[in-house]
C-alpha positions as CSV (number, residue, x, y, z in Angstrom):
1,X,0.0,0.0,0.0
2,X,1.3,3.7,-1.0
3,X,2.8,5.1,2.2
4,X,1.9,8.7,2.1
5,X,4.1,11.5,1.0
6,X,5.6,13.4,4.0
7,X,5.0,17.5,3.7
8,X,7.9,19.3,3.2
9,X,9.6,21.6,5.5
10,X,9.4,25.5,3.8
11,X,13.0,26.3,2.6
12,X,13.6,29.4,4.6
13,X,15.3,32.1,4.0
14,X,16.9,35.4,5.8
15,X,17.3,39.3,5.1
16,X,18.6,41.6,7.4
17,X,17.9,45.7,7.0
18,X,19.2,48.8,8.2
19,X,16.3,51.5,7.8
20,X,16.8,54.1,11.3
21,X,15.0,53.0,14.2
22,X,14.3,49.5,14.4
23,X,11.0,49.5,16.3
24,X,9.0,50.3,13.6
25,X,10.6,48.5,10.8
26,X,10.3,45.0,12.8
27,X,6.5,45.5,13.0
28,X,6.1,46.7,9.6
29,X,7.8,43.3,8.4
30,X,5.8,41.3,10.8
31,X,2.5,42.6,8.9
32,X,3.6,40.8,5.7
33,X,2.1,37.1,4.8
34,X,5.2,34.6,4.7
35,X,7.5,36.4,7.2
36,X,7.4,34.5,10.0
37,X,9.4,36.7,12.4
38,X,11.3,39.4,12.6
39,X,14.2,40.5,15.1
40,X,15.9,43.5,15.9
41,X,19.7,43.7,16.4
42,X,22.7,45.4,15.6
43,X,25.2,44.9,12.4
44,X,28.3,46.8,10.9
45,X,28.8,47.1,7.5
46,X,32.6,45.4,7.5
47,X,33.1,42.4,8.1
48,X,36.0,43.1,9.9
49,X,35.2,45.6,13.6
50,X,36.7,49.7,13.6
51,X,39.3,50.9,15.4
52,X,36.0,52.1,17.5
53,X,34.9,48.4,18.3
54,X,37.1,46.6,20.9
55,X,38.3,43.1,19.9
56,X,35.6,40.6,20.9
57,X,32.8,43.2,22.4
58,X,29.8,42.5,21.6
59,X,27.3,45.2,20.9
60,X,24.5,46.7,22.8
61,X,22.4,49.6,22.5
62,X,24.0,51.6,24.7
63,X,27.1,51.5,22.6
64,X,25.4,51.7,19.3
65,X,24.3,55.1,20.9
66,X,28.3,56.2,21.7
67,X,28.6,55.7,18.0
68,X,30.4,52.2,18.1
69,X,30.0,51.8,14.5
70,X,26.9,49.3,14.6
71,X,23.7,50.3,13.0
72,X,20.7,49.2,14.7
73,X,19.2,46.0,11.9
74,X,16.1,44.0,11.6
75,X,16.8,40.6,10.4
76,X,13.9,39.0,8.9
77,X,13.3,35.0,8.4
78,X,10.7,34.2,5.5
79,X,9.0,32.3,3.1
80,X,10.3,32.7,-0.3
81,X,7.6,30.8,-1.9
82,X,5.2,33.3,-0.4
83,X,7.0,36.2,-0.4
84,X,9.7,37.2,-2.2
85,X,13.1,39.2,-1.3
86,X,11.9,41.7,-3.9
87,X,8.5,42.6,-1.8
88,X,10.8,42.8,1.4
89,X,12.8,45.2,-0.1
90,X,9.1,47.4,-1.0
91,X,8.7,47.5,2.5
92,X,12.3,48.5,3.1
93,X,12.0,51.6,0.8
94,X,8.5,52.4,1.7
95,X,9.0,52.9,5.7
96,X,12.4,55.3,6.0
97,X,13.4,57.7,4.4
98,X,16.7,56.7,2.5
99,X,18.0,60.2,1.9
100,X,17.8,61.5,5.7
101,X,20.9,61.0,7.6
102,X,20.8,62.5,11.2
103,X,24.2,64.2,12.5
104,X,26.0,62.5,14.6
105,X,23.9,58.7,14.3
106,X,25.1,58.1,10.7
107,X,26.3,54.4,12.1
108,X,23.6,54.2,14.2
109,X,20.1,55.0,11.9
110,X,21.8,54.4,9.0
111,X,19.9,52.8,5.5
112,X,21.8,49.4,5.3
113,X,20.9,46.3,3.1
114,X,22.6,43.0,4.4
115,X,22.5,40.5,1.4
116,X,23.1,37.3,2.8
117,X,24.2,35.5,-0.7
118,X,25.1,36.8,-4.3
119,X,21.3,36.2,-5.3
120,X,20.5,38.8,-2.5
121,X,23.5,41.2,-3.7
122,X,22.5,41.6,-7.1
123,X,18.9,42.5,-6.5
124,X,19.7,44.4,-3.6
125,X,22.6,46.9,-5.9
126,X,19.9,46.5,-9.2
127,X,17.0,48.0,-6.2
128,X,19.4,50.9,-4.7
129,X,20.2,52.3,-8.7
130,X,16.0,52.0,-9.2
131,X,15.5,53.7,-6.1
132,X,18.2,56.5,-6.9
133,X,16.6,56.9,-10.4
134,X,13.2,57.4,-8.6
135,X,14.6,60.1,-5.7
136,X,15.8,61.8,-8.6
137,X,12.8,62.0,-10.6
138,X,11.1,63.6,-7.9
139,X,13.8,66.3,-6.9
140,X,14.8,64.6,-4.1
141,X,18.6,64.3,-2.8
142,X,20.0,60.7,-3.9
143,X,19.5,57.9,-1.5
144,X,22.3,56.6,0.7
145,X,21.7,53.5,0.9
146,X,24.5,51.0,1.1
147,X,24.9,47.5,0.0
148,X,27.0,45.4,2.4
149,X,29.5,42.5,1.6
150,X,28.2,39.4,1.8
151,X,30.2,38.3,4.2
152,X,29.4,41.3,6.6
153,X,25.6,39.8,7.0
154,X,27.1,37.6,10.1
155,X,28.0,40.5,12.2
156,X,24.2,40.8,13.3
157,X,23.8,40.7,17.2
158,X,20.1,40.1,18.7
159,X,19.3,43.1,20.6
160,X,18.0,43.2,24.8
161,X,15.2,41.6,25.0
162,X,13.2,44.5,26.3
163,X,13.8,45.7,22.3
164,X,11.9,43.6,20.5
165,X,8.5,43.8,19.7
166,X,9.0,46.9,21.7
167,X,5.7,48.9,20.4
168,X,3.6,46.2,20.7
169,X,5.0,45.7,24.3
170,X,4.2,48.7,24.7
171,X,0.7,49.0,24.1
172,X,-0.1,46.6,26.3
173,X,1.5,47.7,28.9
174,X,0.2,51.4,28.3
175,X,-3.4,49.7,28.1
176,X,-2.9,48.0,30.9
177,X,-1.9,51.2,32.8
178,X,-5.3,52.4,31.3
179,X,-6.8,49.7,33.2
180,X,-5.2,50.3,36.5
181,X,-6.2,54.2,36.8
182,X,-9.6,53.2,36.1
183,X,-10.1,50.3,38.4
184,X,-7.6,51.7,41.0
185,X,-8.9,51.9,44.6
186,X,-10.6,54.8,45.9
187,X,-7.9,57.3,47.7
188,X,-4.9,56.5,45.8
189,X,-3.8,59.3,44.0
190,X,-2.9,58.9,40.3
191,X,0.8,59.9,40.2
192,X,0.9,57.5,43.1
193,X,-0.2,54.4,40.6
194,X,1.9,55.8,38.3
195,X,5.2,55.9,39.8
196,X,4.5,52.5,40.8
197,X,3.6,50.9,37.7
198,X,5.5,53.5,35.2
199,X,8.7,51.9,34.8
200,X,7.1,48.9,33.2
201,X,6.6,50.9,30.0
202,X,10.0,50.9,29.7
203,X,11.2,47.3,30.4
C-alpha cells in the first residue's frame, strides 16, 4: 500500500535591513504574509570591527548610541515561496526615508541592506540604482543606501530583549496602565499608581 508523501519543510530564507530605528521596521515586516518573524539587532557594514569596536565586544544599544559603528538591523526570516526578497525590499524603501541621515547617528540610523548571498546582492545593488533613479525624478537628494558585503551579513547581534517587539510591548503595557487608573482603589492618588507601575513601560 502507497505510504503517504511526508509535507515538506518550507526552505527558509533570511534578510537583514538597516532603515533608522528599528522599532517600527520589525513590525512593519511582521504585517507581511510569509515572514514568520522578525528580530531586531545590531550589524556593521565590515566584516572586519573599527578601530572604534574593541576586539571581541559584543554590541548593545547603549554602545550603538556612543557611536560604536553598529547600525541598529532587523533581520527578517521568510518564506520565499510566499513572499519574495523583492516585496521585502518594497517595504524596506517604503517605511524610511533613504536620503535622511541624522548628524552624529550616521552608524547608528543608517539605510543598510545586508545581502546574505550573491542572489540577495544583485537584486539588492539593481534595487538601490532603481531607487536612486526614482529620488531623482522627484527632486529629491540621492538615497544613501549601502549595500553590504556578503560576508558582513554575520555581524548581526540580537538586541536586549526588552527591544523587541517593543511597540507592541508597549501598548499593552500602556493599556494595561489604562486599566489600572480606572479600576484603582478609591484614595490613591494617580501619580501615586503611576510611579509605581510607570517603569514597566520601559522594560
Amino acid at each position: 500500500q502507497p505510504q503517504p508523501v511526508p509535507a515538506q519543510e518550507p526552505q527558509l530564507a533570511t534578510a537583514r535591513f538597516g532603515m533608522g530605528c528599528f522599532w517600527s521596521p520589525q513590525e512593519e515586516f511582521e504585517r507581511l504574509d510569509g515572514v514568520l518573524s522578525a528580530r531586531v539587532g545590531y550589524a556593521r557594514v565590515q566584516a572586519t570591527p573599527s578601530v572604534r569596536v574593541a576586539a571581541g565586544a559584543a554590541p548593545s544599544y547603549l554602545s550603538v548610541c556612543q557611536g560604536d559603528g553598529y547600525t541598529e538591523a532587523v533581520e527578517v526570516t521568510y518564506d520565499p515561496s510566499i513572499v519574495s526578497y523583492a516585496q521585502l525590499l518594497q517595504t524596506f524603501w517604503a517605511n524610511h526615508d533613504a536620503a535622511e541621515e541624522i548628524p552624529g547617528k550616521e552608524d547608528q540610523y543608517a539605510s543598510v541592506l545586508w545581502p546574505v548571498d550573491e542572489v540577495q546582492s544583485m537584486c539588492a545593488r539593481a534595487d538601490v540604482a532603481r531607487a536612486a533613479a526614482a529620488y531623482a525624478s522627484a527632486g529629491r537628494p540621492r538615497p544613501l543606501t549601502t549595500v553590504a558585503p556578503v560576508d558582513s551579513s554575520a555581524t548581526f547581534t540580537p538586541a536586549e530583549g526588552y527591544h523587541q517587539r517593543f511597540w507592541f510591548k508597549a501598548r499593552l503595557k500602556l493599556g494595561a496602565l489604562v486599566l489600572l487608573l480606572l479600576m484603582r482603589a478609591p484614595g490613591i492618588p494617580e501619580l501615586e499608581l503611576l510611579s509605581t507601575v510607570g517603569t514597566q513601560l520601559v522594560l
